[in-house]
N, C-alpha and C positions, 0 to 999 in steps of 0.2 A: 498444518503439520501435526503429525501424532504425537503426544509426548513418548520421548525414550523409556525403554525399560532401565536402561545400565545406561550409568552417566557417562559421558564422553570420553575416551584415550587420548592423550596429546603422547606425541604428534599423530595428526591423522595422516598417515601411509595413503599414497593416490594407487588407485587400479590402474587399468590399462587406461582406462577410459576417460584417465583423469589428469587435468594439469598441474603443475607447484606454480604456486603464485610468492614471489616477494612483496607484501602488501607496502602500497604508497599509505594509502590510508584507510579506517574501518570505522565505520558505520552502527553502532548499534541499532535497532530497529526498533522506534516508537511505538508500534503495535501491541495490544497485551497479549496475536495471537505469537508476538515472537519470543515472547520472557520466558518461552520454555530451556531457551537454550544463549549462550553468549556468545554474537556475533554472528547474522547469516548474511550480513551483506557484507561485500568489499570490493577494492579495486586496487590493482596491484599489476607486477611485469610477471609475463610468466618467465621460467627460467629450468622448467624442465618439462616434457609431457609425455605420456604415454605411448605406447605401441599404437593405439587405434587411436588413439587423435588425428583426425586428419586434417583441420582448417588453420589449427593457431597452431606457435609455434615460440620457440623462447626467445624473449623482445620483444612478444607483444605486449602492447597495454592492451589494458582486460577490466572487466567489472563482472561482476556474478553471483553465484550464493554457493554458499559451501554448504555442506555437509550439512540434513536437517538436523543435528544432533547440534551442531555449533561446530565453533571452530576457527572465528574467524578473527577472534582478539588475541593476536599472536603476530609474529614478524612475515613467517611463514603457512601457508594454507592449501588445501585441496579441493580442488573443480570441478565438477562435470564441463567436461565440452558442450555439452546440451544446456547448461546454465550458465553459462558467460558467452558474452558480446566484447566484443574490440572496442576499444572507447579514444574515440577522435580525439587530436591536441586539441582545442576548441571547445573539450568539455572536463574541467577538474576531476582529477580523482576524487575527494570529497562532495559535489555534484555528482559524479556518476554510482559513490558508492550509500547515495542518497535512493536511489531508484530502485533496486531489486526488490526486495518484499514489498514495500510502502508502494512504489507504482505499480508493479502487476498489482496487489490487489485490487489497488484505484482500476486499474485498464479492465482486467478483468469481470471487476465486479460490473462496470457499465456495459460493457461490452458483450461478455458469454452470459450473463447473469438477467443483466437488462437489456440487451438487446440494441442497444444504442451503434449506431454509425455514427463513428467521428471523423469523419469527413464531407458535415454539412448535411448528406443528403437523404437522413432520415426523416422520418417523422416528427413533427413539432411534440417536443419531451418536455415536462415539467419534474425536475431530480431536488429531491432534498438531499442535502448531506449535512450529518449530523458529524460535530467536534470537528468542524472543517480547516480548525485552524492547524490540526494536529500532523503529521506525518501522509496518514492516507488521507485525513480530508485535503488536505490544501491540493495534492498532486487530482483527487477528485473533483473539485470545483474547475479546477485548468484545465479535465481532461473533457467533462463534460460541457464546457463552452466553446470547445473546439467543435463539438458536433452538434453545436447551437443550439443547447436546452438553456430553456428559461433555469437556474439553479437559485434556488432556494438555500440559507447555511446559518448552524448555528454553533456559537463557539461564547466565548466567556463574553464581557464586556470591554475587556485590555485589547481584544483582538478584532473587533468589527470593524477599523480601518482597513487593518490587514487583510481582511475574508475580500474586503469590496476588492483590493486593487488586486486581489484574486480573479477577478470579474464577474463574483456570484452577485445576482440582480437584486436579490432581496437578501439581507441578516440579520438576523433577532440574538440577542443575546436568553440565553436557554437557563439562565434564572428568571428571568420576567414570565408572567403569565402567561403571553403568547408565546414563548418560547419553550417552555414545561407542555405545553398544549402543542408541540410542533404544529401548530397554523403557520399557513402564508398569510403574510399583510395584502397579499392583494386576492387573497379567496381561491387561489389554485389549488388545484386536488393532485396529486404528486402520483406520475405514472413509474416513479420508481425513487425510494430510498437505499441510498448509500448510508447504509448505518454503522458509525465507524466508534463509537461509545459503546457502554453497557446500563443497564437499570433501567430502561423502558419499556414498558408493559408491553405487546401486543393493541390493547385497548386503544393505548392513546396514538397509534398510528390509524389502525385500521379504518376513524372516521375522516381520516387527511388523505382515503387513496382514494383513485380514479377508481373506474368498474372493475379495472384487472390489474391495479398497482403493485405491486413488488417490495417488498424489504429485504433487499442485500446486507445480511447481518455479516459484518466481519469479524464478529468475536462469540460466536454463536452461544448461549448458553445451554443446559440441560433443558429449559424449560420452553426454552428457542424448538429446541428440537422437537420435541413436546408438539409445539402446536405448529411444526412443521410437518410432522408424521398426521396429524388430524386433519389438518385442513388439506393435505394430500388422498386421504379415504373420504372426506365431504367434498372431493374437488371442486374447492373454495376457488374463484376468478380473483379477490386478493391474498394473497400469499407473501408467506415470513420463509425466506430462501436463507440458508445458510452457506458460507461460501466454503472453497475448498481450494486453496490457492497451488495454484501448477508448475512449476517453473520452468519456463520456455523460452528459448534463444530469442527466433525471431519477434516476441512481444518485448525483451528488453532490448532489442537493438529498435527497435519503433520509439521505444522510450527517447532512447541515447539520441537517435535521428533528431527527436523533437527539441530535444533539451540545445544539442547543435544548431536547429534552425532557428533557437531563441524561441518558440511557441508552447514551450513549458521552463516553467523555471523550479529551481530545487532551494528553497529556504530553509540553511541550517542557522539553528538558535545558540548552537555551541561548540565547539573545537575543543579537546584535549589530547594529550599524547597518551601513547599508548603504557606508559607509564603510571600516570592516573585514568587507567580504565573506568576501575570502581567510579571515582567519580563521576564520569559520562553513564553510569548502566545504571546508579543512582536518579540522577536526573531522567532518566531514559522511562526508567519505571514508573518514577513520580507522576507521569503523565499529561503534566501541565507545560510541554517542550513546544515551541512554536515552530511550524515545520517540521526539520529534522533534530 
């Protein structure tokens, strides 16, 4: 998402194209690429919709992302139709208002980035993800053993249980040696990084990839970009990919789908009312939240 020029207008007025949501409950987004704006994920009834809406309708339960500007720490919110899914009794509003940003980028980044099939029948993958315990890692370690990569994860030392019953195969806590070093314990060379932190060099990836390995950066830096424009004019076989997250119906009703059939789960580390916001968008930013 671009940062805004002009900070946000409340209330945000829907287009034609857009529905009113009464939010059940709202999500701030653990990502740093979300801290530009407060609130892009939620779930909510709709209760009014547009002229060209044509699938929902008001009384639906909904989940989505509003407005890249923000918008969504409020009672009331506005939707694209093309960015919200219908969210089955069977999945919490707080579960599903976990998914929007934190799982597309997770799906995406494996999927259009790295090229992974999760549905088993790709090619044997070896995925690092980095800060796995966080928001996009945890939903990344879940999404990438569905399409049966060996996953690699590194996350604090309070959280290496947690990563495992994630079902990531190998995790190193990423103050020890081998963890600064992202090495795997068992010598695999990583056909693709999910890199969901900041502050690591290029360097110290580039001796941990396969021939033609990948770095899915989700928080791209200046410098990211840098040696992403370079090693694009040396068409380098490993490469530092920056992501650019899309938001797309049918990828978060896949989500929803999974989180329904029980084959993904949404781990939130904290609940408050919308009352104390601040407090949740404090913690949020802090960046040491487990899950959501």
């Amino acid at each position: 998402m671009m940062r805004p020029i002009l900070p946000p207008k409340f209330p945000f007025i829907p287009c034609f194209e857009k529905l009113v949501l009464a939010l059940d409950w709202v999500m701030t987004n653990n990502s740093p690429q979300a801290k530009i704006s407060l609130g892009s994920d939620v779930a909510g009834e709709v209760v009014e919709v547009g002229s060209s809406v044509k699938n929902l309708k008001a009384g639906d339960k909904v989940v989505g992302i509003v407005d890249p500007r923000g918008g969504g720490l409020a009672q009331f919110a506005a939707c694209k139709e093309s960015w919200t899914a219908i969210r089955p009794l069977e999945v919490s509003a707080a579960s599903a208002a976990s998914l929007p940003v934190a799982g597309l980028t997770a799906l995406q980044a494996l999927t259009k980035y790295a090229g992974m099939k999760l549905d088993g029948n790709g090619h044997p993958t070896n995925i690092l993800v980095t800060a796995a315990s966080g928001g996009v890692g945890h939903f990344a370690v879940q999404l990438a053993k569905l399409g049966n990569a060996h996953v690699t994860a590194t996350c604090g030392a309070r959280n290496l249980e947690f990563v495992k019953s994630l079902g990531a195969d190998e995790v190193i806590d990423y103050r020890t040696p081998e963890g600064a070093a992202l090495k795997s314990p068992s010598g695999r060379k990583f056909d693709a990084v999910i890199h969901c932190t900041t502050g690591i060099p290029w360097s110290t990836f580039e001796p941990n990839l396969s021939s033609h390995g990948k770095v899915v950066d989700i928080t791209p830096s200046f410098s990211g970009m840098i040696t992403f424009a370079l090693q694009k004019l040396t068409f380098s076989k490993k490469q530092l990919v920056p992501l650019l997250l899309m938001p797309n119906r049918e990828n978060l009703e896949f989500l929803v789908n999974l989180v329904k059939e029980g084959k993904l789960k949404t781990v939130i580390d904290s609940k408050h009312p919308l009352s104390n916001a601040e407090d949740a968008w404090a913690q949020s930013i802090d960046g040491h939240a487990t899950g959501k």
